[in-house]
TORFI-978911 format. One record per residue (C-alpha): residue number from 1; residue in three letters; x, y, z. Coordinates in Angstrom, 3 decimals, always signed. Layout:
N
<pt><num>NUM</num><residu>ala</residu><c1>X</c1><c2>Y</c2><c3>Z</c3></pt>
...
END
This chain:
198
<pt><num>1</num><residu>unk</residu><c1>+54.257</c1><c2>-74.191</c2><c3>+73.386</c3></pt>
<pt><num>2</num><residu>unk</residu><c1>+51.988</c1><c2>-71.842</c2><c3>+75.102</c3></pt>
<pt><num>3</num><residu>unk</residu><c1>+51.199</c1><c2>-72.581</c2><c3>+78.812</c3></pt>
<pt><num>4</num><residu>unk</residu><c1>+47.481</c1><c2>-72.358</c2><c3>+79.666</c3></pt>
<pt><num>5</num><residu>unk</residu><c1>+48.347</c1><c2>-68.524</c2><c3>+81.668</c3></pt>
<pt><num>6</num><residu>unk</residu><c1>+49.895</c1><c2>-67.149</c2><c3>+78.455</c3></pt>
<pt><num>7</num><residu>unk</residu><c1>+46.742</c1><c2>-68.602</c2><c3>+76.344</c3></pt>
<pt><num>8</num><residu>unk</residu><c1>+44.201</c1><c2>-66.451</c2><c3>+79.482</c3></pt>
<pt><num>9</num><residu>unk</residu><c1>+46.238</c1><c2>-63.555</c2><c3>+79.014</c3></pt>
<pt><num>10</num><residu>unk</residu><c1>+46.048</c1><c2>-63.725</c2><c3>+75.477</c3></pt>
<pt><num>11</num><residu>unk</residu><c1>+42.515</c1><c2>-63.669</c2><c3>+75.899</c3></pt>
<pt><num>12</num><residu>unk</residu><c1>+42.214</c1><c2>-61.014</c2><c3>+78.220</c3></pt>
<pt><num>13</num><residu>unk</residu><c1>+44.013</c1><c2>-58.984</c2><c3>+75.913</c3></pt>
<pt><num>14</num><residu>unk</residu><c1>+41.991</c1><c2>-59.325</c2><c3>+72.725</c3></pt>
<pt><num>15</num><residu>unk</residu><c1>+38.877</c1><c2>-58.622</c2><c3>+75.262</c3></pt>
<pt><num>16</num><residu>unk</residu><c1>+40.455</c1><c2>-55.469</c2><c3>+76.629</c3></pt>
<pt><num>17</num><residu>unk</residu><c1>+40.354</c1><c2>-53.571</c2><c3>+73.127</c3></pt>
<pt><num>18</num><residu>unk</residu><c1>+38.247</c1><c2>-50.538</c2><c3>+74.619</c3></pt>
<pt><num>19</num><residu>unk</residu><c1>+39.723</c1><c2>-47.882</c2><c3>+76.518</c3></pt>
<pt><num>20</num><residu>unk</residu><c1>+38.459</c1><c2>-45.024</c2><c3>+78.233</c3></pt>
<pt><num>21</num><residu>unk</residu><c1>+40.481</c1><c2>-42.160</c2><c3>+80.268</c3></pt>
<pt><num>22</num><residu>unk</residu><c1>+39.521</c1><c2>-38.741</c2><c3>+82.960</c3></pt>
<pt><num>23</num><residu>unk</residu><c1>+41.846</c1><c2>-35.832</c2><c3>+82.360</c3></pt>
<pt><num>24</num><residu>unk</residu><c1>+42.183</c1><c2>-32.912</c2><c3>+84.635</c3></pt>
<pt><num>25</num><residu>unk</residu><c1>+44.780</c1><c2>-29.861</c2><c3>+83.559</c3></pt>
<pt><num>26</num><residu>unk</residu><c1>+46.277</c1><c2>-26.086</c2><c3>+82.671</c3></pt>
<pt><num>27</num><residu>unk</residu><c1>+45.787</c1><c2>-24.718</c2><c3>+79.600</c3></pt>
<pt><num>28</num><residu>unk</residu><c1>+47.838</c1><c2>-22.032</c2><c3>+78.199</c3></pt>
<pt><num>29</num><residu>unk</residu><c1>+47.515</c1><c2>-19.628</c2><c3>+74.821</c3></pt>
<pt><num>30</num><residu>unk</residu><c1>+50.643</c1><c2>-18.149</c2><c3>+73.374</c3></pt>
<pt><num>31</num><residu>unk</residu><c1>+48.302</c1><c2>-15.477</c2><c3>+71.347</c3></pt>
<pt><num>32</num><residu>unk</residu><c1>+45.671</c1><c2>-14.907</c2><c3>+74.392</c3></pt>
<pt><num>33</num><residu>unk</residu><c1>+44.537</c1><c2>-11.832</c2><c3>+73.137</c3></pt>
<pt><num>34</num><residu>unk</residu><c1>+42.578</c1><c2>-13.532</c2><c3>+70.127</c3></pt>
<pt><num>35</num><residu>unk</residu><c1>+40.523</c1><c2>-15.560</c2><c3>+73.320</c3></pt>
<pt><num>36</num><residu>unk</residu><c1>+38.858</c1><c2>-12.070</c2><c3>+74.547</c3></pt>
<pt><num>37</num><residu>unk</residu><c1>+36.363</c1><c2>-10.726</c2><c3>+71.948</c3></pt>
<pt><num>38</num><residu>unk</residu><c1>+37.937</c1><c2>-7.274</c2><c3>+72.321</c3></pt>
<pt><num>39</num><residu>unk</residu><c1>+41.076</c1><c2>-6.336</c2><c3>+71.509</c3></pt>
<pt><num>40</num><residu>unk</residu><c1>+42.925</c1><c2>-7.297</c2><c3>+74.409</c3></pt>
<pt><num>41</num><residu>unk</residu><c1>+47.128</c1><c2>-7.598</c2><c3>+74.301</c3></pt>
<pt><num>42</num><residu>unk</residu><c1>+47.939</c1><c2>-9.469</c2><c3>+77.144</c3></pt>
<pt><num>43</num><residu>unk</residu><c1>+50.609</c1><c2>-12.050</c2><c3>+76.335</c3></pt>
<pt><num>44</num><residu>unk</residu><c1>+49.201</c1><c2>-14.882</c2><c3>+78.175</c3></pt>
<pt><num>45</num><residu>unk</residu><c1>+46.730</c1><c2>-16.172</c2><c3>+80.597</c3></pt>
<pt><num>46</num><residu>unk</residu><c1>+46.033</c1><c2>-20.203</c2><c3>+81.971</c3></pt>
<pt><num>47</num><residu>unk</residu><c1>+42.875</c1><c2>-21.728</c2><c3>+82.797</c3></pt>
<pt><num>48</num><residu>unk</residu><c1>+41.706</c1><c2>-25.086</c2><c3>+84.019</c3></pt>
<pt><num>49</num><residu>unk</residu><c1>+40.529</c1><c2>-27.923</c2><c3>+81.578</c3></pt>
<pt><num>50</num><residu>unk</residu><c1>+38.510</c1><c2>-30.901</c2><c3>+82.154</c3></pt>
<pt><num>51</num><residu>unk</residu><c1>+38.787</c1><c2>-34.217</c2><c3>+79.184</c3></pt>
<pt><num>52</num><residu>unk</residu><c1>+37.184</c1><c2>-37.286</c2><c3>+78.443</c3></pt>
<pt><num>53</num><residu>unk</residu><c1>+38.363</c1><c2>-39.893</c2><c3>+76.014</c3></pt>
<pt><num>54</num><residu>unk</residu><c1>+36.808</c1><c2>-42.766</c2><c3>+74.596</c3></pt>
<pt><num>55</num><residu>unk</residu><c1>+38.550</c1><c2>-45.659</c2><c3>+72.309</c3></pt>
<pt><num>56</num><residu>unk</residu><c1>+39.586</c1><c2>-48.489</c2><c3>+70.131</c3></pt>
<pt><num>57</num><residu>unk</residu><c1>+42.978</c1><c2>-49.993</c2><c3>+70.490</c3></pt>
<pt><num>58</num><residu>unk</residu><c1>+43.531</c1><c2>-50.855</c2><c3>+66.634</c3></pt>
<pt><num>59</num><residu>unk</residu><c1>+46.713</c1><c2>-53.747</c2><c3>+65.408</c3></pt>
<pt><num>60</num><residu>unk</residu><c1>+50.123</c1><c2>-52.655</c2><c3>+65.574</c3></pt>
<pt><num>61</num><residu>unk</residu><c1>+49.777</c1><c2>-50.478</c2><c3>+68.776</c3></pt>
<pt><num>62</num><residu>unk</residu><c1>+47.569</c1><c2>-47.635</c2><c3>+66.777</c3></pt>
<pt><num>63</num><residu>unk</residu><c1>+44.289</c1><c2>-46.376</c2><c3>+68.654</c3></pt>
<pt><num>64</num><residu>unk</residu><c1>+41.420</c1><c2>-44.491</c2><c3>+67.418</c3></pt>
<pt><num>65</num><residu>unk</residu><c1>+39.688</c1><c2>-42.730</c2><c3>+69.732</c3></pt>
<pt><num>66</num><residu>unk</residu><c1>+36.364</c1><c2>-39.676</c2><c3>+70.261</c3></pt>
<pt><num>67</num><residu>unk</residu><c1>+37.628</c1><c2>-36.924</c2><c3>+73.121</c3></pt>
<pt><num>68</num><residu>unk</residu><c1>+35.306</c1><c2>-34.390</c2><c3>+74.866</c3></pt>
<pt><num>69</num><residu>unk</residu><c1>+36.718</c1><c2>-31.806</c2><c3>+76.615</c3></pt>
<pt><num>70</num><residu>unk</residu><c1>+36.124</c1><c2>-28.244</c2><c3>+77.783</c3></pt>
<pt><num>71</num><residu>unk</residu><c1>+37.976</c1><c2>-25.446</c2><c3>+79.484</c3></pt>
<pt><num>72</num><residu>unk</residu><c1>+37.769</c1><c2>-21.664</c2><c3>+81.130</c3></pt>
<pt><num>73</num><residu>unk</residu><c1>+39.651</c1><c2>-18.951</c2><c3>+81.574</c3></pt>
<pt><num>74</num><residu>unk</residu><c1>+38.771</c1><c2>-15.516</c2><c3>+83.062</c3></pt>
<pt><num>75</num><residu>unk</residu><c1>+39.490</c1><c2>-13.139</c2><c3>+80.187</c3></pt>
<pt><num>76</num><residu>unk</residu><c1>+38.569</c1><c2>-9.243</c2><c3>+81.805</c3></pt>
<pt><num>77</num><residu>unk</residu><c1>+39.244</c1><c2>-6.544</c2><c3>+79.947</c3></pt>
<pt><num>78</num><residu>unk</residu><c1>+38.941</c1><c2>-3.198</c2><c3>+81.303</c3></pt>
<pt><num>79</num><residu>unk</residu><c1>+35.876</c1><c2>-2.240</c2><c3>+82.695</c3></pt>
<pt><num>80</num><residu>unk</residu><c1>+34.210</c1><c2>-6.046</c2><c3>+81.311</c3></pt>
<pt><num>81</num><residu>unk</residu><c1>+34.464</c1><c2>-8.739</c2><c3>+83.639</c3></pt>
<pt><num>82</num><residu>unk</residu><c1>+35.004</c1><c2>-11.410</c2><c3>+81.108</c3></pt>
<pt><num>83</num><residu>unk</residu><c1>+34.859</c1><c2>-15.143</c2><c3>+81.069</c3></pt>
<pt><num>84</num><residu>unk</residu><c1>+35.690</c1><c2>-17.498</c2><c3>+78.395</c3></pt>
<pt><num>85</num><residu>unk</residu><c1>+34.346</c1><c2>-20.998</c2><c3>+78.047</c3></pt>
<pt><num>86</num><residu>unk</residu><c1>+35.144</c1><c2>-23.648</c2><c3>+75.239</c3></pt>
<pt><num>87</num><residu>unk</residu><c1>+33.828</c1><c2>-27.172</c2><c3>+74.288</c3></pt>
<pt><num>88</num><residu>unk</residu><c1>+34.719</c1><c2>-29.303</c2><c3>+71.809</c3></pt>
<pt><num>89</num><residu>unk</residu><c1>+34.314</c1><c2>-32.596</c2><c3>+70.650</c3></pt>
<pt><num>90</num><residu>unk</residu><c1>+37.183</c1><c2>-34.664</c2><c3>+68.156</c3></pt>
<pt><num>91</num><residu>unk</residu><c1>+38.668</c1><c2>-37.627</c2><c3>+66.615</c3></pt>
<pt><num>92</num><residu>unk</residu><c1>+41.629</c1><c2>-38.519</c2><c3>+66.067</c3></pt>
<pt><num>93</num><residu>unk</residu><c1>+44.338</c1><c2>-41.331</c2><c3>+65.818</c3></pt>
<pt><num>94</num><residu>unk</residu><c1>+47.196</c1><c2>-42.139</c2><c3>+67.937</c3></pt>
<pt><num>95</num><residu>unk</residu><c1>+50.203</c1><c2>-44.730</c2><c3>+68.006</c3></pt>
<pt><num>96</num><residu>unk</residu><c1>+51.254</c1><c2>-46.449</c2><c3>+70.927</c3></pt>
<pt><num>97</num><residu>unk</residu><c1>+54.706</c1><c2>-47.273</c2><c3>+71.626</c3></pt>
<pt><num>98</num><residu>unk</residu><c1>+55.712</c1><c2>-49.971</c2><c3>+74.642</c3></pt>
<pt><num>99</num><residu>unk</residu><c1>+59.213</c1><c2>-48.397</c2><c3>+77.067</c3></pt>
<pt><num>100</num><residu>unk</residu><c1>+58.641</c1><c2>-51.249</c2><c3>+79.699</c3></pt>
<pt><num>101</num><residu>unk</residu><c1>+56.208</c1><c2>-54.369</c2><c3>+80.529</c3></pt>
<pt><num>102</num><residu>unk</residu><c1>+53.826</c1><c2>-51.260</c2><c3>+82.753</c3></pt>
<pt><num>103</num><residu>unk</residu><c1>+54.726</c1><c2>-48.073</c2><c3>+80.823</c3></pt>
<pt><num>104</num><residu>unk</residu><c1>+53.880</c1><c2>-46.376</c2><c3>+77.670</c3></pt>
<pt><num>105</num><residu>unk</residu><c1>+54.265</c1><c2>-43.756</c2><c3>+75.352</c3></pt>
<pt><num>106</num><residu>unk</residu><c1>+51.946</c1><c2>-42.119</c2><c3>+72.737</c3></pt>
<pt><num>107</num><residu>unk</residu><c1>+51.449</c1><c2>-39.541</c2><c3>+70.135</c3></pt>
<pt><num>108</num><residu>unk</residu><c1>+48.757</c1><c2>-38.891</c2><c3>+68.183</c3></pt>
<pt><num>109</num><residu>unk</residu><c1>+46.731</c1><c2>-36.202</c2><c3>+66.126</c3></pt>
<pt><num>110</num><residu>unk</residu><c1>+43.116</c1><c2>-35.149</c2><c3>+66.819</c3></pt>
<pt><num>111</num><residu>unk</residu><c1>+40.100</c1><c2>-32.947</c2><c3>+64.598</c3></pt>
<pt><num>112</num><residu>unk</residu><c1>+37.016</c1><c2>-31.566</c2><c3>+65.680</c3></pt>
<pt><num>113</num><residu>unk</residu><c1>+34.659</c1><c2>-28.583</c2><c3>+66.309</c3></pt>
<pt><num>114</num><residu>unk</residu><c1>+34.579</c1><c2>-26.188</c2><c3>+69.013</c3></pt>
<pt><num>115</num><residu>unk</residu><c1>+32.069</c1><c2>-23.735</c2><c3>+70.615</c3></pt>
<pt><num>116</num><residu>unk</residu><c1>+34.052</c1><c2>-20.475</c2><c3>+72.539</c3></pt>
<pt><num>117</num><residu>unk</residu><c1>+30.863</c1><c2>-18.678</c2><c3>+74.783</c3></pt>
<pt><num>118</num><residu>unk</residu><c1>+32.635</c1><c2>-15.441</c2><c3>+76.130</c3></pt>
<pt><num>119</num><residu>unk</residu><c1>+30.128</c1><c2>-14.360</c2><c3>+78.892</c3></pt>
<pt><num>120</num><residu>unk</residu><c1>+30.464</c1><c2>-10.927</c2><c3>+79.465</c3></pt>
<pt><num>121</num><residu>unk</residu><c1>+29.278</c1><c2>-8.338</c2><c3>+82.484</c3></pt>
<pt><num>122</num><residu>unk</residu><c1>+29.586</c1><c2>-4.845</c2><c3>+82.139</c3></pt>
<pt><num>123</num><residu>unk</residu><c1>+27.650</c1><c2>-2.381</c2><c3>+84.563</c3></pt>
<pt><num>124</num><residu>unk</residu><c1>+25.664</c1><c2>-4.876</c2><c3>+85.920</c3></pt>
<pt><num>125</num><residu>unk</residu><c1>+24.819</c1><c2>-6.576</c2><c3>+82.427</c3></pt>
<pt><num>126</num><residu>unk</residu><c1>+25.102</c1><c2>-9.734</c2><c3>+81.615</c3></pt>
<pt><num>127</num><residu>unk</residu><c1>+26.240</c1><c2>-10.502</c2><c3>+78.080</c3></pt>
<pt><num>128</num><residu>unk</residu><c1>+27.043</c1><c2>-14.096</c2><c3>+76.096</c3></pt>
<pt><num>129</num><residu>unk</residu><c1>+29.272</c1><c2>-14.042</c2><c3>+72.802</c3></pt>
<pt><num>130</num><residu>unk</residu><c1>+28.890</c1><c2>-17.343</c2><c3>+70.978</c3></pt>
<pt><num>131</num><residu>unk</residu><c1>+31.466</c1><c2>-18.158</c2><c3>+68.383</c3></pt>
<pt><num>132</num><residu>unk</residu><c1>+31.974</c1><c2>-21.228</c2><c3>+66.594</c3></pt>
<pt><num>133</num><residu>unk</residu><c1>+35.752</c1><c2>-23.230</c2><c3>+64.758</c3></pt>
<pt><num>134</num><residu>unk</residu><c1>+37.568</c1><c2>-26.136</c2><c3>+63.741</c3></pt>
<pt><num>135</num><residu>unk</residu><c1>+40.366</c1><c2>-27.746</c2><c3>+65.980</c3></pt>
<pt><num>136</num><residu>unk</residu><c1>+42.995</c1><c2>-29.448</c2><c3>+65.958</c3></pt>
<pt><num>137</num><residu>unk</residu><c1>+45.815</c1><c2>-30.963</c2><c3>+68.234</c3></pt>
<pt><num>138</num><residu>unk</residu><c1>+48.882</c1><c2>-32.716</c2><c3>+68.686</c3></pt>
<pt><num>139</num><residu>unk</residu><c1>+49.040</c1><c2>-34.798</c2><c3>+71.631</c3></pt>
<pt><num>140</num><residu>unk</residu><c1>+51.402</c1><c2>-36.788</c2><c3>+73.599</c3></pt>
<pt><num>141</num><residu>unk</residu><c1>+51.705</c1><c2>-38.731</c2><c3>+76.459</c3></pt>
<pt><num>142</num><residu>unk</residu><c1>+53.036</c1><c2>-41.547</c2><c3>+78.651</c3></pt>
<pt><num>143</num><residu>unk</residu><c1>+50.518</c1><c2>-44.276</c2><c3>+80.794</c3></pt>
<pt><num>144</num><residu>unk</residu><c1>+52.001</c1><c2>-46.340</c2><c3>+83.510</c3></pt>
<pt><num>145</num><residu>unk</residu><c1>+50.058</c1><c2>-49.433</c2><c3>+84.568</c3></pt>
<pt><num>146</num><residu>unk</residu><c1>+49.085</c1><c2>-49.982</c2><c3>+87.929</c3></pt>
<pt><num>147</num><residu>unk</residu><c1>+46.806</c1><c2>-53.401</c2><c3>+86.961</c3></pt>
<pt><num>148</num><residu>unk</residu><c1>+46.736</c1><c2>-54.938</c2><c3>+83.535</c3></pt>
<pt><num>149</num><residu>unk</residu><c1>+43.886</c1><c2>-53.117</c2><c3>+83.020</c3></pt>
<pt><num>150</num><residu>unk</residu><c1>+44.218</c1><c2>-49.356</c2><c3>+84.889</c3></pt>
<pt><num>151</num><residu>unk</residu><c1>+46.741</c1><c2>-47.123</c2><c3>+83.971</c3></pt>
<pt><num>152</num><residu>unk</residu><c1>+47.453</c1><c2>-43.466</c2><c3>+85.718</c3></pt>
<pt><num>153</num><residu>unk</residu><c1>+48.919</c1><c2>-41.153</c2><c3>+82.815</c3></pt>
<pt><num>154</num><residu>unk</residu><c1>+50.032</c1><c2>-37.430</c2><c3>+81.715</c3></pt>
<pt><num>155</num><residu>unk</residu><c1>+49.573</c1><c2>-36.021</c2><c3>+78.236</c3></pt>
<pt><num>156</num><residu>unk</residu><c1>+50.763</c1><c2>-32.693</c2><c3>+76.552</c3></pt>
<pt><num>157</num><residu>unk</residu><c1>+48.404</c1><c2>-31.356</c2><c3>+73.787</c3></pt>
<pt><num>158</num><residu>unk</residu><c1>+49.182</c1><c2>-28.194</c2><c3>+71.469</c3></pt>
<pt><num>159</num><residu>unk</residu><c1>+45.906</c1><c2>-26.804</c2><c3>+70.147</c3></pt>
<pt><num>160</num><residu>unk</residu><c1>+45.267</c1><c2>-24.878</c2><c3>+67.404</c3></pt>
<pt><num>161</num><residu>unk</residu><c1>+41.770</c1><c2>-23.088</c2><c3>+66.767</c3></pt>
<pt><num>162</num><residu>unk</residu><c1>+40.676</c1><c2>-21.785</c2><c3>+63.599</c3></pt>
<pt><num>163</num><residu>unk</residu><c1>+37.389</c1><c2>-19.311</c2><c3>+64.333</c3></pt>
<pt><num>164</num><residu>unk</residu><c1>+34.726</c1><c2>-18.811</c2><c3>+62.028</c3></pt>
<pt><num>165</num><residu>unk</residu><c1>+34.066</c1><c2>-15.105</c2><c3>+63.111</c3></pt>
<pt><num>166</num><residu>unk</residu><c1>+36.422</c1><c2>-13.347</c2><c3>+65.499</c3></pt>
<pt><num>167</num><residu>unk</residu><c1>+34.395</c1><c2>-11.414</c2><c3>+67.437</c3></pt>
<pt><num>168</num><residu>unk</residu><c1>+30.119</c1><c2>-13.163</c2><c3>+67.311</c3></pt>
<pt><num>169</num><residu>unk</residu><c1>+27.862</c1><c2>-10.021</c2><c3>+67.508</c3></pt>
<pt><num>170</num><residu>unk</residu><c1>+29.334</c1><c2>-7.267</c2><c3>+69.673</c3></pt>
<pt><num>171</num><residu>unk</residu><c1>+25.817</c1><c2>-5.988</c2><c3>+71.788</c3></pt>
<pt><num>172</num><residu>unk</residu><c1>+25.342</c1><c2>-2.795</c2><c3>+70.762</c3></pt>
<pt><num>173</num><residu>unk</residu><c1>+26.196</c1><c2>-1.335</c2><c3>+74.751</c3></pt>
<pt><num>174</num><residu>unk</residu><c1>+29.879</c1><c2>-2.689</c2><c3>+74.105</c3></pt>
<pt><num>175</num><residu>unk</residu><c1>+30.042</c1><c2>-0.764</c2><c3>+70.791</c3></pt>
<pt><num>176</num><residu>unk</residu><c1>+32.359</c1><c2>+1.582</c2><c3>+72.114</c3></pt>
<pt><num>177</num><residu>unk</residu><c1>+35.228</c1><c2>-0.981</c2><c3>+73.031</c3></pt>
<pt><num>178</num><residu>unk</residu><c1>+37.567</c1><c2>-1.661</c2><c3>+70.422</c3></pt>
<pt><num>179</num><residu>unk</residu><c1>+36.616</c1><c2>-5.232</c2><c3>+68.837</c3></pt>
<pt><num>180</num><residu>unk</residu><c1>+39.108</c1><c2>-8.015</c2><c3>+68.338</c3></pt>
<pt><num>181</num><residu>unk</residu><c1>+39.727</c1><c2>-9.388</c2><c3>+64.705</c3></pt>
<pt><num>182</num><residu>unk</residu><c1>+41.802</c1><c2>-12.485</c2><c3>+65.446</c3></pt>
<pt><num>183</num><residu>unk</residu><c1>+40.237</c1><c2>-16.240</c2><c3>+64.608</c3></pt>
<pt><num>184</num><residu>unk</residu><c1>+43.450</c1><c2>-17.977</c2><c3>+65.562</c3></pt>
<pt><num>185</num><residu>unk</residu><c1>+44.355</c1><c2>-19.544</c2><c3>+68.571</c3></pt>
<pt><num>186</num><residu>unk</residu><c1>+47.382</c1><c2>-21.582</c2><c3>+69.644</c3></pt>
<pt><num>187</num><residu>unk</residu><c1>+48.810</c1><c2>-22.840</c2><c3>+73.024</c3></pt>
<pt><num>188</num><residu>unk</residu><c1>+49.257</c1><c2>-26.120</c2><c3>+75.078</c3></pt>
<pt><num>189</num><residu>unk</residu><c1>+47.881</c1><c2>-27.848</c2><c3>+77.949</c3></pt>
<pt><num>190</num><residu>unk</residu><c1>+48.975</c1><c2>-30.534</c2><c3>+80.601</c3></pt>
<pt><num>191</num><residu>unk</residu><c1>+46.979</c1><c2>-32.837</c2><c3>+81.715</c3></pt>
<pt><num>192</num><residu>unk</residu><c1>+46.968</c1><c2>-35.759</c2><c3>+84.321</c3></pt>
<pt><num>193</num><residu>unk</residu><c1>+44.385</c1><c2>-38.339</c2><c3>+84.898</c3></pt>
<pt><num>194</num><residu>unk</residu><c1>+43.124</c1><c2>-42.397</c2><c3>+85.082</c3></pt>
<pt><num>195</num><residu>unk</residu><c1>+42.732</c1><c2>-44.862</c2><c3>+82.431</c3></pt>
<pt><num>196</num><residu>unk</residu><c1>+41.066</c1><c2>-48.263</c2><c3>+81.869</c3></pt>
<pt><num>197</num><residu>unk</residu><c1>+40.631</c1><c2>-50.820</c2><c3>+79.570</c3></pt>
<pt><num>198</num><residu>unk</residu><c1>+37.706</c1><c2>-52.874</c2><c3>+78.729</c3></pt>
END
């Protein structure tokens, strides 16, 4: 027989369905060369990332959920001070599995598009290389609860970009540098931030 607390809490969580969580991390590329728009062979470089997620906690522990999130590194090659810059916005699903009564783990799979803008100066010049993919990643994580409803968590995500052109259009006063042909990306970032339900 359920006691009047267990039949609030069961309330609270069919109310609490919503979720939304603030990310802050690193991001790393194993292939970083394919990130400059010239043909750059430096192993690897790390940059900062900022994420947003919004979702739906689903039966059986699943989740769907929409994540924004965007990131920078400082790409120079050469003479070029270069910057790249990526957005992107995906979906994805994710399955939820309880350790203890405050902790969690998750793993999940996401799909979306992404816009790289490689801003480029060169002699004073100020240049911006737009290109355009699809994305996808595989994340996981852990949440610990510090209410019933807030949680403080960590996640590791492997992207994988897939370019539509490798290089945008190369301004004709760059001509002379040699011009990357990659479209792949790969890597991983860490990420730590706050979530709550709703």
């Amino acid at each position: 027989m359920l006691t009047l607390g267990a039949i609030q809490a069961q309330e609270v969580e069919k109310e609490n369905k919503f979720f939304m969580e603030a990310k802050v991390g690193m991001e790393t590329f194993n292939n970083y060369s394919a990130i400059s728009v010239f043909a750059d062979e430096v192993a690897n470089y790390s940059g900062t990332t900022t994420e947003l997620n919004f979702g739906y906690r689903l039966p059986k522990n699943a989740a769907i959920e929409l994540s924004l999130f965007s990131g920078g590194i400082n790409s120079s090659y050469v003479a070029i001070n270069e910057y790249f810059y990526n957005t992107e916005a995906t979906i994805g699903f994710r399955k939820h599995f309880a350790i203890t009564e405050k902790s969690e783990f998750y793993c999940g799979l996401r799909i979306g598009m992404t816009r790289c803008q490689n801003t480029l100066t060169y002699q004073n010049e100020d240049y911006k290389i737009i290109r355009y993919g699809i994305k996808t990643q595989l994340v996981t994580g852990y949440n610990y609860y510090i209410t019933s409803r807030n949680y403080i968590g960590i996640s590791l995500v492997f992207p994988s970009f897939g370019l539509f052109n490798s290089n945008g259009d190369i301004p004709t006063e760059l001509s002379n540098f040699p011009v990357n042909q990659k479209t792949g990306l790969q890597g991983y970032s860490v990420n730590i931030g706050f979530g709550a339900k709703f």
